[in-house]
N, C-alpha and C positions, 0 to 999 in steps of 0.2 A: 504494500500500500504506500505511494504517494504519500509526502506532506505539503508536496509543492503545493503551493496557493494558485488560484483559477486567475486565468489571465483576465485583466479589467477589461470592461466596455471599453470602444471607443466613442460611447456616445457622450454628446458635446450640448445635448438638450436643445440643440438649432435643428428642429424635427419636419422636414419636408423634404418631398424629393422631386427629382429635376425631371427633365423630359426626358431619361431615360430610366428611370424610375431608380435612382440611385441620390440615396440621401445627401442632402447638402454640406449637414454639420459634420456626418462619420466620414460619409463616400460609402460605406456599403450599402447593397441592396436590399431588397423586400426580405428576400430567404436566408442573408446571410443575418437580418437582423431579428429574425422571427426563429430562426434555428439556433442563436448563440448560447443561449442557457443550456443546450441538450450538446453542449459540443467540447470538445476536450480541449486540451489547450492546446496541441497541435495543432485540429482543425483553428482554434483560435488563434495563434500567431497566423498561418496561412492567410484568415478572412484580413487581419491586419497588416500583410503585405500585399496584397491586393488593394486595400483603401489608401497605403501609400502610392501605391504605383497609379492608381486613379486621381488621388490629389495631384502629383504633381503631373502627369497628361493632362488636366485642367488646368496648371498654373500655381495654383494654391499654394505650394509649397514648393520650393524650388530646391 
């Protein structure tokens, strides 16, 4: 058994999503933010290098 602690939300409470239905504040999508609590922390770092890789393809962070 794990004591590692469960990787944080990236959510930012700036809650809408864009026209391609990918949240403003995180950068993840419908599923990855409706599936987070059921997801290890693998799948969880994964969902948050994809929300950087989305931010900055948007600019957001450089």
């Amino acid at each position: 058994m794990s004591d590692e602690r469960p990787v944080a939300s990236p959510c930012v409470h700036v809650c809408a999503l864009d026209e391609e239905d990918i949240c403003i504040g995180c950068q993840r999508n419908v599923a990855e933010i409706t599936c987070w609590s059921r997801m290890d922390n693998q799948e969880r770092r994964e969902v948050l290098q994809r929300c950087h890789q989305r931010a900055v393809s948007k600019g957001i962070i450089l």
